[in-house]
Each structure stands twice: as structure tokens, then as C-alpha cells.
N, C-alpha and C positions, 0 to 999 in steps of 0.2 A: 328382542324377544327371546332368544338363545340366554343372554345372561341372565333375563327373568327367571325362565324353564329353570337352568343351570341352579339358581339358588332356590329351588322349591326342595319340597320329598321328595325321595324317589320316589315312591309311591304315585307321586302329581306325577311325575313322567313316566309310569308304566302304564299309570290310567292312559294318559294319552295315545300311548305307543298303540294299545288297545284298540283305542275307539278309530286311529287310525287304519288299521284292520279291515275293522269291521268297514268303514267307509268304503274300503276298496273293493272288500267282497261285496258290497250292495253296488258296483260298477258295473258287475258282469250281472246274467241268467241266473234267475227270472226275475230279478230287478231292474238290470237294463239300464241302469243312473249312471252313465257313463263319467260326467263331470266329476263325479267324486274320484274317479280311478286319479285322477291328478292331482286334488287335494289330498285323500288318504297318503299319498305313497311324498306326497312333500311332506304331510306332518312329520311320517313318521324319519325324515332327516333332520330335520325339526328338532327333534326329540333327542335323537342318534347325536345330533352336535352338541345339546346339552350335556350331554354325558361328561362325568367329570375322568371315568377311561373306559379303553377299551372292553375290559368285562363290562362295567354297563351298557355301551355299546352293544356287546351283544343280549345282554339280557333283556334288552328293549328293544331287540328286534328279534328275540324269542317272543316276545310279548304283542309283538306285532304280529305275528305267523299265527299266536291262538287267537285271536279276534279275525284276522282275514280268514284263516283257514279253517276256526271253530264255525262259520257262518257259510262259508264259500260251499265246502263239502258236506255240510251237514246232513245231505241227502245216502252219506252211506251209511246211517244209523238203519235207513228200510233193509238190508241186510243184516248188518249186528251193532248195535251201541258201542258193545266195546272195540268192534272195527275202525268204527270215528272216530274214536277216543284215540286211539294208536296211529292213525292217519295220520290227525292232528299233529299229537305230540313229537313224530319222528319228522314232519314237514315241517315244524316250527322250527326245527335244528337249522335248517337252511337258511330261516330267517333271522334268526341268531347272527350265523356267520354272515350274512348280507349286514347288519347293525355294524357287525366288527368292521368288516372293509370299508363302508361309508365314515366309520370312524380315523381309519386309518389314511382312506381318504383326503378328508377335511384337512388335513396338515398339509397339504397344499392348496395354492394359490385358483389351482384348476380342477379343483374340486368337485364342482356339479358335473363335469366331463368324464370321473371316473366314479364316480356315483354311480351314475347311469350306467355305464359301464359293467360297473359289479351285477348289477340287476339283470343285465345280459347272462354275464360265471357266470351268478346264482342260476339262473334256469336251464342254463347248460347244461349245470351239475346234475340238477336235481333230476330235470328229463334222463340223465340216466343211471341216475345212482339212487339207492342201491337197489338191485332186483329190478333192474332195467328202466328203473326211473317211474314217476307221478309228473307228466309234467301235462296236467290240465289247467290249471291255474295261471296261466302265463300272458303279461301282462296287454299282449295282441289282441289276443282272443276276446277282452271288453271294448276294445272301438271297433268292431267289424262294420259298425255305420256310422262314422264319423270319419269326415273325408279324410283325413291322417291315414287311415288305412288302403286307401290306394298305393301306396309305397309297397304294400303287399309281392307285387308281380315283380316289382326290382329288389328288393332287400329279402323275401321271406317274413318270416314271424320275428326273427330274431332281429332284426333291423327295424321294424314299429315297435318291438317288446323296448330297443332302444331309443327313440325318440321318443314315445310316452314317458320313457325314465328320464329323459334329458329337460323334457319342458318342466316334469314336476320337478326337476331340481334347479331348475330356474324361477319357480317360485317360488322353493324355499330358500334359494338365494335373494333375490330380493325381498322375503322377507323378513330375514336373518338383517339386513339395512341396506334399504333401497338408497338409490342412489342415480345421477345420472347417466354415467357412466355403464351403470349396470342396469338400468331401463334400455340403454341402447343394446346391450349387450344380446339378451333375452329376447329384443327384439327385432334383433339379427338371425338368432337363432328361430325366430318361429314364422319369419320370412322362406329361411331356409327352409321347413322342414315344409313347409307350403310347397314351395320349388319342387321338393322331392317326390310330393305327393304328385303335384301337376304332373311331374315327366311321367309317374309310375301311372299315370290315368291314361299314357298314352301311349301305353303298352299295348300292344293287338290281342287279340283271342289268337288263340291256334288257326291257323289255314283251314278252312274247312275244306273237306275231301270226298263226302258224300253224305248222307244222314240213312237212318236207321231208326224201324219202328220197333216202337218197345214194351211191351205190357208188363204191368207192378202190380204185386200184391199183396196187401196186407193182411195176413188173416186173420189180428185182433187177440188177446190174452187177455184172463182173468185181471193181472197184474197186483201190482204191492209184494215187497218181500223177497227172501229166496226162493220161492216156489210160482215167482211171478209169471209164469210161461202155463201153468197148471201141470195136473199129474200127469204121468207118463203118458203120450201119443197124444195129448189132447190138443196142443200145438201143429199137429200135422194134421188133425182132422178139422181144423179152423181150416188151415191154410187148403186144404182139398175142398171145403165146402166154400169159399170164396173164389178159388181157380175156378170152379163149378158156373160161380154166378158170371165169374169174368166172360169164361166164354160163350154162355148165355146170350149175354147183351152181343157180343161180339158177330154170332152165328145171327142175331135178328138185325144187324145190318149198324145199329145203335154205334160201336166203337167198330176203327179199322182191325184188319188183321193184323198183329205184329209179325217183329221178326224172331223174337223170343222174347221170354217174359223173366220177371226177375222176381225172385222172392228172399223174403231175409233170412240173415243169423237165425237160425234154430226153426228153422220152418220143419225140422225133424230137432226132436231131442235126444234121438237114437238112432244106432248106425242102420241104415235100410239095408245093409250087407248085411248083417247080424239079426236083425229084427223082423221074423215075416211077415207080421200085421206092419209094419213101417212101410216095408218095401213095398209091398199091397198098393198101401197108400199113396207113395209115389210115383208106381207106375200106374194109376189110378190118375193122379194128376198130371204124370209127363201124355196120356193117353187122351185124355178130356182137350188139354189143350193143342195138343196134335202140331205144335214147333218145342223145337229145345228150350229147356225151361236153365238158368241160376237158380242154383237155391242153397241154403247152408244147412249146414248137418251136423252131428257130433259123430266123428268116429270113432272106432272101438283102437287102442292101441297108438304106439308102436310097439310096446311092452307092458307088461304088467300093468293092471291098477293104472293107465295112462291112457289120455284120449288127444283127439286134436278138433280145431274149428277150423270145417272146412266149407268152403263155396265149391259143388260139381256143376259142371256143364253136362246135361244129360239131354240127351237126343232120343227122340221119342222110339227109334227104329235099334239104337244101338246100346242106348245105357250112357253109364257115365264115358266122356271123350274125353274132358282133361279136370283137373281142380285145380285149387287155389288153398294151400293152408294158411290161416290167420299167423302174422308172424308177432304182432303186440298183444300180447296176452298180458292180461291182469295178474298183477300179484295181490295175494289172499282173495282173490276173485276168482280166477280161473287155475291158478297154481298158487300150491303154499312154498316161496321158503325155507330154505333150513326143514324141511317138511319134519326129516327124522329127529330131530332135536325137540322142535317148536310143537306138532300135533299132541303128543303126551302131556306136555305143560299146557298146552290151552287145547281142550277137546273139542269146544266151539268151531275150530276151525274144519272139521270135517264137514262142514256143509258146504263145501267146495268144491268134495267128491274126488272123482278120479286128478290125477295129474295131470293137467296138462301140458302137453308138447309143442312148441311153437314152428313154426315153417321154417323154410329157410329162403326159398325162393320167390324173387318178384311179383308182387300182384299186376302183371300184365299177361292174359291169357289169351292166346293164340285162339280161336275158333271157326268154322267156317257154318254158314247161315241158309236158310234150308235152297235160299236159290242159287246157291255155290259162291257167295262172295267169300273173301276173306274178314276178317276183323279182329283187331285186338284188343279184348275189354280191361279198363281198369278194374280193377278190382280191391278196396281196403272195405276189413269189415269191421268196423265198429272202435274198438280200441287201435286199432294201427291209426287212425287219423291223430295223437297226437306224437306220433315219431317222424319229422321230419325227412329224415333217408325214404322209409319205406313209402310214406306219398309222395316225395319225391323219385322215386322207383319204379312209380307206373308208368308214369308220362315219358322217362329217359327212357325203357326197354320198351315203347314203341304204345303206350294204351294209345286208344282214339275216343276210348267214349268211358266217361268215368261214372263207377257205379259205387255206392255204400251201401253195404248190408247191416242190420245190425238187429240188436234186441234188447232194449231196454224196458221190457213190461216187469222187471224185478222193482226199477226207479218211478212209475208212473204215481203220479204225485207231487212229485219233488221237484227240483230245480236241476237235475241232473239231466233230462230230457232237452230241457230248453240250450245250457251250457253245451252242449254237445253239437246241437243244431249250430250255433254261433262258432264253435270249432269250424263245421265243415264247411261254412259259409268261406270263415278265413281263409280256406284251404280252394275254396274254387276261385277263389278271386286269386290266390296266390298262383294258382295255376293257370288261371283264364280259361276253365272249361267250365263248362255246366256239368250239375253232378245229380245224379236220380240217387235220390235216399229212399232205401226200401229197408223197414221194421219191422216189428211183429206187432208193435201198436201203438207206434207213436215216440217223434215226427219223423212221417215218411211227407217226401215231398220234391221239388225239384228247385234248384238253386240254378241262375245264371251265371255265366262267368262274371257279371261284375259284381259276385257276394248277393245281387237282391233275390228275393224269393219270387220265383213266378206262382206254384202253388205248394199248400202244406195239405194233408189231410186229417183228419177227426185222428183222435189216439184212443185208446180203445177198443174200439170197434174193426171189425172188418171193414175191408175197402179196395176198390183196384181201377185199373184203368188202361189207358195205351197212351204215350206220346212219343211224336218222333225229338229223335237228338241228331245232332250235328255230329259224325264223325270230325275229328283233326286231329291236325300234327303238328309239330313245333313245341317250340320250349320257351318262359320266361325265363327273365336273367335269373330269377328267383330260384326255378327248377333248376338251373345249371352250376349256378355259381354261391347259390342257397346256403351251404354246408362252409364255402371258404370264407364268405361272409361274416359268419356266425364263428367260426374259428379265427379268425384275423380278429373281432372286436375284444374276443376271450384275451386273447396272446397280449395284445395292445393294452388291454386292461390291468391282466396282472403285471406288465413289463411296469407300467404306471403305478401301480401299488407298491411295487418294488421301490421303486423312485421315491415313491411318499414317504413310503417309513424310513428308508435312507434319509431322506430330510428331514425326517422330526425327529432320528437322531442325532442328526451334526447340528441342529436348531439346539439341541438341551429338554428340555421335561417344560413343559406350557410356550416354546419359543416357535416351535415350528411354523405357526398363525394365529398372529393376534385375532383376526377377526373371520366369523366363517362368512 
């Protein structure tokens, strides 16, 4: 098949690298076609071995980057066109160099081992590089329900992002020339990652240590666009007119009293310190519901022209008691880049607004509950779900009860809502806690610890409710050993690539490996 590919146009092999792509982004949200995620990502080695060198190699997994990532992210054009466009083409780069390494690769014997591998780098890199990284796309995040992803609680993401990369290059090794030797092979390997899954399935949940009543609200946005939240205060006057309804029902007997209730990312789009119609607002809402509310906010500062995304814990007697700053902030989302260079050549980017400033400190917040217990809430809003430190961060400085804020009514529409939902899925299962997603309009809803949904609600629309959670404690190996994991397969991989090209220099020009 390789020698086939190999003597075609290139062109026949960009097509393909392409449609390769594309197959993988129809893997994930709102497609859900899991099975493809391991066909696309073997074609496109497929392809990568035809290559007669290295710069093809990467040119065809340049090629593979616009068809996955022209299709995957296509949901940031509801912001700016030419955002996607530049998404795109700077994330392609990554898939470029992932082409090169598979190529470099292949000139050894053990090839689909370091393949796989690469595919690991590549996501390393790319979660942090440059401007702190895009790392949504990653190849975990499409089996969140397929049993493989039990490995979750022991490996992290970066340990299933590896075994997905392992099985597809097992079957583009045996289709590269099957054999019997390498039927057994393949089928050792997907014994094993069986194995791995079974042990990861028999992982515990946290200890539980008491539970805790909780009321969510959603208070519904216009949505589509950058203006997805609406004009100024209308976001707080949703969220105050559904707090309203909450404790309605709550006061006729209909839902229990909680113990504080949680509202999302930008349930203010202005600072209630600064803003006296906001503040109004909020104490209008901390007042109505009469326990300590979560809620997120945009603050004014720390300087100039800069703001922050923050979650306060505010008490209905005292005000705010502590926060939480968002520390994964979006680049040309929530901060531009290069600001002073880049805003003058592209004006466009001023719908981004103020600067802003990312946290520094753990989303695990200490609070005490109106009947004097203690508690420690998780806390990630929105973009910190896909930095592996920082949700790993809540659970290690003590969270007990994990909460997501967030506010995607800018993506309502798109497949951005649903990909993100399948993030924090990954992310409870990885942790083995249940996790209450509270938005501004969708999807709010609550995930079990083993990744499934107990409930989603309407997007859109206002909505709220009460349920209890489980306080706990404890850690997966995932949460503990997550980060060395992901660094030991990086180190082992390039130590292996080093190896490769050493070999297919003292092999000579096409001796390295006859056959891939």
C-alpha cells in the first residue's frame, strides 16, 4: 500500500493526508464518530511513510492539521473568520512537525512505538506553546466513551492520547503488510491496553467525607458571536431573574434549601465594585437567596486597560470572603499577544477588549458554609479545563467538591459547546469526582465520576436547580503522577527519535528500513 501511495502525485498523497484530517475531526464533538479517530490518524502514517522525505513528511502532515483542524475548530469563525483562519494555519505547523517525526520514525524497526509517541511531543508542545498553548484537540478527549478511556484515573490524558496513537499505528502497520507475526503483535498490544483499561476501571472515587447541598443557575443568553452574553448588564439581569425563580420554587417547598448555590463565568460582565447598577444586582441576588452564592465576574484591573476572570465567594451578610482568578485564559480570546505589535496591523483584534490577566493561584478555595462547616471547592472556569497542572491543582491543594464555571453563549450553535462538555467529562473521570458544570447557556449539567452524565440542561434558556454532591478526598495515580507520566513518554520518545535518525544515518539514504 505504502509503495502504491509512494508512486502516485503528490497531490494523491496531500489529498489523502487531508481527508485524513478531516476523518479525525468528525471523531470528536458534535460528531461523536469515534471509530474514525483511529482510521484518520493511521491514514495519515499511511501517507507520512510514503513520503519519498522528510519535507514531505512534513508537508503532509501540514496537510493533515488543515483538514483535522479546518473542520475540528471551525466553530471560532462565530467570533472572526479570520481567527480560524490563523488557528488553523499556526496549528497545522504542529502537524507538520508530527509528519516529520513519524518520518523519522519509520527508519526504525520499532516504529509504530515511536509514532505514537510523537503524537504524545506533539500535544505536549502544542498545550503550551506558543501563548500558553491550544491544546483542545487532543487526541483523549474523542474516546471519552469508549471503554479505552478508563485508563483515564491511571495515565491522565496523555496516556490514552498514547494508546489511541499506538492502536492506529498498529493498523497502519499491518496495513503497510500484514503478516503473521505482526497480527500477533497488534494483538498483544490491544490485550494490553484492555488490561490497562480494566485495572484503570478499578480505580475508586475519592473517600467520601460528607456531601453538600448545592443550587446552579443558569441564567440563559442571547448567544451567537462576540456579543454572545448581550449588551452591557443584561447577563446579570438573566442571572438575578432566574436566582429569583430558583428561590421561588425553593421557598414553596418544590426543591431543598441548599448550601450555596453556583453561578457561571460572567454571570456579571462588569466589575460590581465599579459598576453601581451591577453591584445592585448582586446584592439583589446574594439577598433573594439568603446563602453564599459562586458566581464569576469580570474585574476592573490590575493596571491599565486590564481585567481578570474571576469566581467570588460572596456571603450574603459580608460580601465577597475569598476568590478564585481564572489562570487558562484564551489567547486572541481573552488576551492578545504581542498586543503592541499585532493590534495596529490587525484592528480586528480589538474585540477582545481589555487585557487580560491570568491568576496565579490554585483553584481550591477554602470556605466555610452557613452552618459553620468547612469546605474546599474546586474550582476551574472554563478554559483552565484543558491545562492539565491547573485541574490537576484543585484536587492536590485539598478541593472536595469540583465545580466548572463557564460561558460559552459567544459558541451557541456550534460544536464548541458539545467538545468542551467531552473535555470535562475526561477530566472527572480522570479525577474520579463528580463535577456540576454551571454556564450561562449551555451545557450546564452534572457529570459522574465515571465520565457519564447524570443530567444536561436546555442551552439557551434560563434554568436552575439544587443537588447534593459528595464531598472527598484522595487522589488518582492520574492526579499524582499525571505530569511525570506525560514527561517520561515526551523524554523516551525524543531519546527514540534520536536513535532513529542515528540509524538511518549509519544505514546510508533509503537503507535505514526496507519495509515500513
Amino acid at each position: 500500500m505504502v509503495e502504491w501511495l509512494a508512486a502516485r502525485h503528490w497531490g494523491l498523497r496531500t489529498g489523502v493526508a487531508i481527508v485524513a484530517g478531516v476523518l479525525t475531526a468528525l471523531a470528536f464533538e458534535p460528531f461523536g464518530w469515534w471509530p474514525l479517530l483511529f482510521v484518520g490518524v493511521a491514514t495519515l502514517s499511511v501517507s507520512v511513510l510514503a513520503a519519498r522525505r522528510i519535507r514531505g513528511a512534513i508537508g503532509l502532515g501540514y496537510a493533515y492539521g488543515l483538514g483535522f483542524m479546518g473542520l475540528g475548530v471551525n466553530w471560532m469563525q462565530a467570533i472572526l473568520p479570520e481567527a480560524m483562519v490563523g488557528l488553523v494555519l499556526v496549528m497545522s505547523i504542529w502537524y507538520g512537525l508530527l509528519g516529520g517525526l513519524v518520518k523519522v520514525a519509520s527508519r526504525t524497526p520499532w516504529w509504530p512505538l515511536l509514532a505514537a509517541g510523537s503524537w504524545v511531543t506533539v500535544e505536549f508542545c502544542y498545550s503550551r506553546f506558543p501563548f500558553n498553548g491550544f491544546g483542545w484537540m487532543r487526541l483523549a478527549y474523542a474516546v471519552v466513551d469508549v471503554p479505552l478511556a478508563s485508563v483515564l484515573p491511571l495515565t491522565g490524558i496523555a496516556g490514552l492520547s498514547f494508546l489511541v496513537a499506538l492502536i492506529s499505528q498498529g493498523i497502519a502497520w499491518l496495513a503497510t503488510g500484514a503478516s503473521g507475526r505482526r497480527v500477533i503483535v497488534a494483538g498483544g498490544v490491544l490485550v494490553a491496553a484492555a488490561a490497562l483499561a480494566a485495572a484503570g476501571a478499578l480505580v475508586p472515587v475519592g473517600t467520601q467525607t460528607g456531601s453538600v447541598t448545592v443550587g446552579y443557575v443558569q441564567g440563559g443568553a442571547p448567544g451567537g458571536g462576540i456579543y454572545g452574553i448581550g449588551s452591557a448588564r443584561t447577563t446579570t439581569r438573566n442571572h438575578l431573574a432566574e436566582t429569583e425563580r430558583l428561590e421561588a420554587r425553593i421557598a414553596s417547598g418544590e426543591l431543598p434549601q441548599p448550601d450555596f448555590v453556583v453561578l457561571p463565568e460572567n454571570t456579571t460582565d462588569l466589575d460590581p465594585a465599579k459598576d453601581a447598577e451591577t453591584g445592585r444586582m448582586v446584592d439583589a441576588m446574594s439577598s433573594t437567596l439568603g446563602v453564599p452564592m459562586l458566581f464569576g465576574t469580570i474585574l476592573d484591573g490590575p493596571g491599565a486597560d486590564e481585567r481578570q476572570t474571576a469566581s467570588l465567594w460572596w456571603d450574603p451578610a459580608k460580601g465577597e470572603v475569598a476568590r478564585y482568578v481564572k489562570r487558562g485564559i484564551v489567547p486572541f480570546g481573552e488576551f492578545v499577544p504581542l498586543r503592541s505589535i499585532l493590534l495596529p496591523l490587525i484592528p480586528e483584534l480589538a474585540y477582545v477588549g481589555a487585557q487580560s490577566v491570568a491568576g496565579t493561584e490554585p483553584g481550591a478555595m477554602p470556605v466555610t458554609l452557613p452552618d459553620g462547616r468547612h469546605l474546599t471547592l474546586g474550582v476551574l472556569v472554563c478554559y483552565d479545563l484543558v491545562y492539565d497542572d491547573i485541574v490537576r491543582d484543585t484536587v492536590t491543594n485539598g478541593g472536595q467538591v469540583m465545580l466548572v464555571q463557564s460561558s460559552n453563549a459567544m459558541f451557541l450553535g456550534t460544536g464548541q459547546i458539545e467538545q468542551q462538555f467531552a473535555i470535562t467529562r475526561a477530566r472527572a473521570l480522570e479525577l474520579r469526582r463528580e463535577v456540576l458544570v454551571v454556564t450561562t447557556s449551555g451545557v450546564s449539567g452534572l457529570i459522574e465520576a465515571d465520565g457519564s452524565v447524570r443530567f444536561t440542561l436546555p442551552d439557551h434558556v434560563g434554568a436552575s436547580g439544587v443537588v447534593s454532591l459528595p464531598e472527598r478526598s484522595g487522589l488518582t495515580p492520574a492526579a499524582s503522577w499525571g505530569g511525570a507520566i506525560e514527561l517520561g513518554l515526551v523524554v523516551l520518545t525524543l531519546v527514540g527519535l534520536v536513535a532513529a535518525a542515528i540509524w538511518g544515518t549509519m544505514a546510508g539514504p533509503g537503507k535505514g528500513r526496507r519495509h515500513p
